[in-house]
Every structure is written in structure tokens, then in C-alpha cells.
TORLUM-289881 format. One line per 3 residues: for each residue x, y, z of C-alpha. Coordinates in pm, 1 decimal, always signed. Example, Ala and Ser with C-alpha at 12.3 -4.5 7.8 and 13.67 -1.06 7.14 Angstrom:
BEGIN
+1230.0 -450.0 +780.0  +1367.0 -106.0 +714.0
This chain:
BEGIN
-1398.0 +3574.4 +5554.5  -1121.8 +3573.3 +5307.8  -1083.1 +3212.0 +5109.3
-687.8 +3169.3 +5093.3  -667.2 +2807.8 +5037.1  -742.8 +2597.9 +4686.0
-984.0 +2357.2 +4590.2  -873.6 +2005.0 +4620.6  -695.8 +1926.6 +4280.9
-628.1 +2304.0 +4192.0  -266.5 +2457.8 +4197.7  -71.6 +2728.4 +4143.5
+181.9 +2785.1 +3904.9  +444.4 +2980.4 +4030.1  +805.5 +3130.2 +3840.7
+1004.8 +2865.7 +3667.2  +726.8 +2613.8 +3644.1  +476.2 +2878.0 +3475.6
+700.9 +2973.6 +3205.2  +862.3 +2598.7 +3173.6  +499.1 +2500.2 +3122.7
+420.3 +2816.0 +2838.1  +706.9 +2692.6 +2655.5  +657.2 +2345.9 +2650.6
+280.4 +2455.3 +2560.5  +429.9 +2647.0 +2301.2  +683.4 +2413.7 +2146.2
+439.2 +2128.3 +2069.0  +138.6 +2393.8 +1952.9  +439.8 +2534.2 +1709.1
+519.6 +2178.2 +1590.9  +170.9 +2122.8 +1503.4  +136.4 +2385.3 +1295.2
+455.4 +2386.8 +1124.9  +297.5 +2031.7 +1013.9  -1.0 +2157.9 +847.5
-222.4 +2126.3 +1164.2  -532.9 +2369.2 +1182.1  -517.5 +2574.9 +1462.6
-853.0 +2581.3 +1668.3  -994.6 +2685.2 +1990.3  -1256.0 +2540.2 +2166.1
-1500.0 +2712.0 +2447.6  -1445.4 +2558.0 +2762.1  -1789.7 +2556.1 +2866.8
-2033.7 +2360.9 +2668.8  -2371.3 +2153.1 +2708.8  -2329.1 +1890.1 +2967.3
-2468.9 +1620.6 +2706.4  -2163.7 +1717.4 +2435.4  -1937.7 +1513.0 +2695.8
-2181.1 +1248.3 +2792.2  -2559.7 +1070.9 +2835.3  -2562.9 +1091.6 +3185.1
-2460.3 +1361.8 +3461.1  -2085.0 +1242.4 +3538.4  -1918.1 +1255.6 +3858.1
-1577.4 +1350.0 +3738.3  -1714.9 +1627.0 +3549.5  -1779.4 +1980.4 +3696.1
-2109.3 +2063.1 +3612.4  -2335.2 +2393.3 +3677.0  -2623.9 +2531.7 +3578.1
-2644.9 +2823.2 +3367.9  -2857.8 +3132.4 +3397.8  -3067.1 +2991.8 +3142.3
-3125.0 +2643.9 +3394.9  -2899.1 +2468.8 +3136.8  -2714.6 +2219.8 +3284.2
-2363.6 +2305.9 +3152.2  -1953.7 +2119.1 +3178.9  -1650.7 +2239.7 +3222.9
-1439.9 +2050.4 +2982.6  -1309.1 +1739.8 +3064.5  -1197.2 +1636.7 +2703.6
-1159.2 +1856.8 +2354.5  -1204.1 +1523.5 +2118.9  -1603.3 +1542.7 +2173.4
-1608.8 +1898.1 +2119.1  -1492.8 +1793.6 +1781.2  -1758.7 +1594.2 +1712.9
-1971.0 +1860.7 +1837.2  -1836.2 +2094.4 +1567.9  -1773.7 +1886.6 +1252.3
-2178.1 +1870.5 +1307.0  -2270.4 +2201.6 +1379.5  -1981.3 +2377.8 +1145.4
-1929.5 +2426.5 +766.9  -1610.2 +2248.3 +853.3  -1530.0 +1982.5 +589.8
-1324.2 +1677.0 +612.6  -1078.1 +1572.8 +560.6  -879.7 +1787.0 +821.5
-687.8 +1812.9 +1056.3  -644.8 +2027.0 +1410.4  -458.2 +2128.8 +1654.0
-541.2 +2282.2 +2006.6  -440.2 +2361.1 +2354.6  -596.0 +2469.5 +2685.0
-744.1 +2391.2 +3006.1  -902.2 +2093.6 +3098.2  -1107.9 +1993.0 +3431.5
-1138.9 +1613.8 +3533.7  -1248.9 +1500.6 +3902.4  -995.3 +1262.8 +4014.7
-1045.3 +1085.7 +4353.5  -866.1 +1222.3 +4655.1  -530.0 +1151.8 +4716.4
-438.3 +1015.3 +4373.8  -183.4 +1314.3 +4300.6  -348.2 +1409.1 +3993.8
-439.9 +1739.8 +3894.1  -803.0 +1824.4 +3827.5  -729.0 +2130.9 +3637.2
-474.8 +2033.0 +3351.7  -337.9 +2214.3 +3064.0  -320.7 +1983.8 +2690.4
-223.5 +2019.3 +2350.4  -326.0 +1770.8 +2039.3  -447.5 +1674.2 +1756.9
-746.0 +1523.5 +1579.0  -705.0 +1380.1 +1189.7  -1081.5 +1344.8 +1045.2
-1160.9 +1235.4 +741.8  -833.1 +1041.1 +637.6  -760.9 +678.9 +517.0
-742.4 +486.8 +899.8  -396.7 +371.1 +881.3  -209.1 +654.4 +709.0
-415.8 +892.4 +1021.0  -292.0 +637.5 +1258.2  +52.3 +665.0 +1099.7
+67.0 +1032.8 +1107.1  -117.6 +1030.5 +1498.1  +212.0 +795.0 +1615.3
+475.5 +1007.3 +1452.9  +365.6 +1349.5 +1537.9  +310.9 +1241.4 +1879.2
+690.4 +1120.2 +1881.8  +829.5 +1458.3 +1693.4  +615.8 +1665.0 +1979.1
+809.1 +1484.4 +2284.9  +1125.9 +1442.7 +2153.2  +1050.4 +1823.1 +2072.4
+1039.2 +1930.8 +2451.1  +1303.1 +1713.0 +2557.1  +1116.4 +1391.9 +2664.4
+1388.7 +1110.9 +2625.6  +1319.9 +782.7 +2848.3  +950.8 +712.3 +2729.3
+773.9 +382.3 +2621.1  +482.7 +416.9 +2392.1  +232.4 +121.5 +2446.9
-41.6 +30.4 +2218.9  -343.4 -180.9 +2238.8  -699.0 -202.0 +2110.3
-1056.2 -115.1 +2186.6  -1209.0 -385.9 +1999.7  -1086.9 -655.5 +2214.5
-1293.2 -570.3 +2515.5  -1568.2 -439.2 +2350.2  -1623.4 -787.9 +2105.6
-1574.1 -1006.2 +2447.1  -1813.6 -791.9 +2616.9  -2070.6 -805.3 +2341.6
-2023.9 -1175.8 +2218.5  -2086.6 -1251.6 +2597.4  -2362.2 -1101.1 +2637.5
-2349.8 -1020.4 +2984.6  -2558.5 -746.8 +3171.0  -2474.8 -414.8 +3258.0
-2353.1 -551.7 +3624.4  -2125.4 -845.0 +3478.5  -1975.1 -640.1 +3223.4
-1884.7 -363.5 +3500.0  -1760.8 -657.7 +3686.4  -1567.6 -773.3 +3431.6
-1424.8 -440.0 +3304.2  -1307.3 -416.4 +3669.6  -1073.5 -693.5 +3699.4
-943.7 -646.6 +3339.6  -845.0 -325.4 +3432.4  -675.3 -427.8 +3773.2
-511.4 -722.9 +3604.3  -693.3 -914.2 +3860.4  -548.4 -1292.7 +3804.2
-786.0 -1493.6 +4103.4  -1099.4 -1259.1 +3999.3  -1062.1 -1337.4 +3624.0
-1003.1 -1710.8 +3710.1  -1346.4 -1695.2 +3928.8  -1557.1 -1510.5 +3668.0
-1448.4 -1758.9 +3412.3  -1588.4 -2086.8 +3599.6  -1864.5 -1843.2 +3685.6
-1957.9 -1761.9 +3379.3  -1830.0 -2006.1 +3117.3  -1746.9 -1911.4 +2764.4
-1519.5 -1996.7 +2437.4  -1297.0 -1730.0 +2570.6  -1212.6 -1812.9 +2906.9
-835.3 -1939.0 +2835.7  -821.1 -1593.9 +2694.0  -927.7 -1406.2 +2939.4
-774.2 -1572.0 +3192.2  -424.6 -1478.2 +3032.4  -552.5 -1128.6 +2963.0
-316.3 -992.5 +3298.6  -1.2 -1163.5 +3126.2  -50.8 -1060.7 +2768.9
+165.8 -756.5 +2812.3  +524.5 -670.1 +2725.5  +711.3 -744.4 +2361.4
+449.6 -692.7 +2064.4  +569.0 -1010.1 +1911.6  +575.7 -1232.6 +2247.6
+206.4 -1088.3 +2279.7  +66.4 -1147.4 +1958.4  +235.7 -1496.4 +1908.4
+117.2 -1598.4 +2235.7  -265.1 -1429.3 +2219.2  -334.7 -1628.8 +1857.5
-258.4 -1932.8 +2065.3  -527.8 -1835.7 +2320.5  -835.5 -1794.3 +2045.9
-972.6 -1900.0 +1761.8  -1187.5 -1599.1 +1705.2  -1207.9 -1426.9 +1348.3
-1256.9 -1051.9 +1494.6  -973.4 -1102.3 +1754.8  -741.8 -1277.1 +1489.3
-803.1 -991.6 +1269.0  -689.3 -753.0 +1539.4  -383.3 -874.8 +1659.6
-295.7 -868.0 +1273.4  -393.9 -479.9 +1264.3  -194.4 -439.1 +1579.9
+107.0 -649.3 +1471.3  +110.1 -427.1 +1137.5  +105.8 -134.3 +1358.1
+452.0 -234.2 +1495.4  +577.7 -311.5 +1209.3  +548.6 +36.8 +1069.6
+672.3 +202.3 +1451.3  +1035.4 +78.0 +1442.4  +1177.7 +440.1 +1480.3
+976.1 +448.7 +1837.0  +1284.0 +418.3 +2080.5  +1067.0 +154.1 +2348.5
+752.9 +10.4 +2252.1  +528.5 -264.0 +2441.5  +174.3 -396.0 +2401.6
-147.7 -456.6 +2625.9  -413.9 -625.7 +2472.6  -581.4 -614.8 +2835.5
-564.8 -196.7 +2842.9  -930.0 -65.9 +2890.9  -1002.8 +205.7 +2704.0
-957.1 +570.5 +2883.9  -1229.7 +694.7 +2656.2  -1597.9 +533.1 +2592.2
-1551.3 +657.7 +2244.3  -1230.7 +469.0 +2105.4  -1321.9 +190.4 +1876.1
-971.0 +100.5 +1746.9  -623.5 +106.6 +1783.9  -551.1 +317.5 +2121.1
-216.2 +430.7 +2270.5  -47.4 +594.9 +2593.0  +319.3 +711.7 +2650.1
+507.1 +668.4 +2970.3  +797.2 +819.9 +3130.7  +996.0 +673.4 +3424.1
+971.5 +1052.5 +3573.0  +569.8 +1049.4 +3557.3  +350.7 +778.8 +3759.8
+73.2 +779.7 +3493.6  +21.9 +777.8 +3102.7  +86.9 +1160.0 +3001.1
-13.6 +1115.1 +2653.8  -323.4 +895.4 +2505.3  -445.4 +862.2 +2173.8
-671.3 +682.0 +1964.9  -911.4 +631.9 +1685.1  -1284.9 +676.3 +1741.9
-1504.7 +666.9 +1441.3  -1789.3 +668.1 +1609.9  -1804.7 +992.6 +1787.4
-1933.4 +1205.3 +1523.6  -2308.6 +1035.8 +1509.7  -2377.9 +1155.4 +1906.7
-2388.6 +1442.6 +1709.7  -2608.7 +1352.0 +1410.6  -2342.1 +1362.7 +1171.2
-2209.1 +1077.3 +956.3  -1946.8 +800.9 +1076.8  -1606.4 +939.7 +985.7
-1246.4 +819.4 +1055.9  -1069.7 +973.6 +1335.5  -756.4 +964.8 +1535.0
-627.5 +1195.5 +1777.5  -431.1 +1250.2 +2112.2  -400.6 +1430.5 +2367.4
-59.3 +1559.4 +2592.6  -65.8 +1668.0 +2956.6  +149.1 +1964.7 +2951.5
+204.3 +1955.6 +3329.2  +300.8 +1595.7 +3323.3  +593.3 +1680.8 +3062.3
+696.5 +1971.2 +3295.1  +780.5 +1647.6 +3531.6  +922.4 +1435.2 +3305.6
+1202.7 +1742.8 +3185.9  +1197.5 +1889.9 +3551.5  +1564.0 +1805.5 +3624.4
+1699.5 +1919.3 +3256.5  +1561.8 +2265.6 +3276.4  +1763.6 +2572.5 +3367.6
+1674.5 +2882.5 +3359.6  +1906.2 +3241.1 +3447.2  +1952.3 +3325.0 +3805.5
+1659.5 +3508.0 +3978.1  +1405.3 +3325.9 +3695.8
């Protein structure tokens, strides 16, 4: 029998949305470049384990001829780690890529299991000039294809991850935990709190409200704690801000958890009142490179869903009659 239909999450791209999506693909790869950005191109099969520990369900995983178990790509950032410690590659450098990438959402979601992204990865640099650079070329690349009414909103991995390790807690509680940070759960935060009592419980229990206006945020956060890693943080994130005044809307969520286990620092996503989700994320992950057996290195990087900026410009586009 002849298959006609597509896997869930798979799509065509048909006509004006095919070549709107090249050219958007194009613009931002061009960008890159033109900014001194080292073209590269990543296989998108690899080793299951370059992506993660353990077998993931959001991954697309096969076996090989060879009985390898092997992933379809659901990120380029840890193929990078992958080849900074396989490569002659030396840093500090600085890439840029595009392509396909395949993520398992769950059903009904509206999101796209096959996506197309472009990015970039800085390795090697001095942390805050990286970041610097990371923030800005992100801008230049939507402002580039036409993006207009966006918010960029930062926040940090080191906030969860101290309060989960200074806690202590086991694998269940922090999962627990993680859970109703992440759903901004106010009565479930409140609970866990007299549950599980701690010098950070006014904190967390203001962790759903400590979002909006950096300086609101900040001002009101240092009132919440006492804590010399957290104090230290909101200072790296207020400087942060400080430096981002040419971003046209800007907010911060020191509750945001991190979209990738490998983020260690500062971390950012841009919105668009045309797209329902984050269609660009960033951050800096230091860390990544020793999965791989290689030294700890500084890294930032992000990553743009092509198809979500096809969305976000949908209305502005026009193309010749009959394209």
C-alpha cells in the first residue's frame, strides 16, 4: 500500500513558504559570515551518547548496521563539543551553521519535530565580551529578516542549579521541584517550602513573580536572599542589562529553567507576539566540552528556528504573482 500521509510532527514545505524559508536561511547564514563567523557543517547523524547519557525520548534514535545505537540530531551545540575534541580545531573560534534538526515534541503542542536552524557558537573567548558579541549578533540576524515586535528575555542557569545543589534534595524532589519552577506553580512552591524547609524558601516562593523589568527584578530578588552565589548573579545579570540598552524590549526571569542540561550561565530566548514559543535561545555552557574529554572552555552560542521566523514575517512577505 502506498504511504501518502506524514509522520506526526513532519510537514511539507510548499511555494512561497519554501523559498521565504531559503532566504531567511540565507540572510542570517550571510550575516554570520560577513561577521567573521566560520562556516561549518555538521553530520546529522551521530552516536546517540554525543547528545546524551541515557536513551532520550524526544530523540529519534536507530540502530545502525553496525548495532550502534545512533541520533538524529536534536541540537548542533554538542556536536561542537564533540568536535573541538576530536578535531585539530583550535580555540579561540568562532562558527556558524545551519540545517535540520529533529526533536520529539508531545502531540498536539503545534511544534514541529523536524526544524530547520542557523547559529553560532564563540569558544575560547573572554565570557563577557562572547556574551556581548552572542546578544548583538543575535539582534543584527532578526532585525536582518525583518523581525520587528520581539522581546529578548534573559536569565541564569546558576540560580536553579545552586538551589538545587545547596538543598540537597534527591533525584525525585529536585524533579519535583524543577516542575513547579517551570510552571510558575504559586500553591505547589508554597507546599514544597513548608515541606521541605530551607534558608531559601521566601525566595523560592517569589520565584513565579520575579519576572518582568530587569531592575524591578533584581532590586526585589536581593531583598529575597542573603546568599553570596545568588548575590553575585543578579550582579552579572544586572551588568548584562546594562550593556543591552540598544535591545528594543527586554525583560528578566530569574525562575526560567534551562532548555539545555548543559547551560551553566547567563541564558536567553527571544519572543515575538506572532510566535507562541521562544524562537531563538542562547546561552553559555562551559562545561560541555569535558563529556568529551577535552578541557573546560568558555562558550556561548544560540540557536534560531528558521520556521518560527517564517511566522513571525508571514504577513510582510510578498512575493510576484504565480510565486
Amino acid at each position: 500500500m502506498n504511504k501518502t500521509t506524514l509522520p506526526i510532527g513532519m510537514h511539507d514545505k510548499l511555494f512561497k513558504r519554501a523559498r521565504a524559508s531559503y532566504e531567511i536561511e540565507r540572510t542570517i547564514s550571510d550575516l554570520l559570515i560577513g561577521r567573521g563567523f566560520n562556516r561549518i557543517e555538521t553530520p546529522t547523524i551521530e552516536h546517540f551518547e554525543v547528545f546524551s547519557d541515557r536513551v532520550a525520548t524526544d530523540q529519534y534514535n536507530f540502530f545502525g548496521a553496525d548495532g550502534a545505537l545512533l541520533t538524529l540530531r536534536p541540537d548542533v551545540t554538542s556536536q561542537i563539543g564533540r568536535l573541538i575534541a576530536s578535531t585539530q580545531v583550535k580555540p579561540p573560534i568562532k562558527f556558524s551553521y545551519s540545517g535540520k534538526v529533529f526533536r520529539r515534541h508531545e502531540d498536539l503542542r503545534g511544534l514541529e519535530n523536524e526544524s530547520t536552524q542557523a547559529g553560532i557558537e564563540l569558544v575560547g573567548y573572554e565570557a563577557s565580551l562572547a556574551v556581548r558579541e552572542a546578544i548583538e549578533t543575535a539582534n543584527a540576524a532578526l532585525r536582518a529578516t525583518g523581525v520587528t515586535n520581539y522581546t529578548f528575555e534573559f536569565s541564569h542557569a546558576k540560580i536553579l542549579q545552586h538551589l538545587f545543589t545547596t538543598l540537597q534534595l534527591d533525584e525525585v524532589k529536585t524533579a519535583e521541584l524543577k516542575n513547579l519552577i517551570a510552571n510558575k506553580n504559586i500553591t505547589g512552591l508554597y507546599g514544597f517550602t513548608v515541606d521541605n524547609p530551607s534558608p531559601f524558601d521566601a525566595f523560592i516562593r517569589e520565584l513565579p513573580y520575579l519576572f518582568g523589568k530587569g531592575h524591578v527584578v533584581l532590586e526585589t530578588a536581593r531583598q529575597l536572599t542573603d546568599d553570596e552565589t545568588l548575590l553575585a548573579v543578579f550582579d552579572e545579570l544586572e551588568q548584562v542589562l546594562r550593556q543591552e540598552d540598544d535591545l528594543a524590549s527586554v525583560a528578566l526571569d530569574l525562575a526560567q529553567v534551562a532548555s539545555m542540561p548543559y547551560y551553566n550561565g547567563l541564558m536567553f530566548r527571544v519572543f515575538d507576539a506572532h510566535v507562541p514559543h521562544a524562537f531563538l535561545s542562547g546561552g553559555r555552557y562551559d562545561h560541555l566540552f569535558e563529556r568529551f574529554g577535552a578541557t573546560e572552555l568558555t562558550a556561548v552560542g544560540w540557536a534560531i528556528d528558521i520556521d518560527a521566523v517564517y511566522q513571525a514575517i508571514h504577513d510582510q512577505l510578498t512575493f510576484e504573482k504565480g510565486d
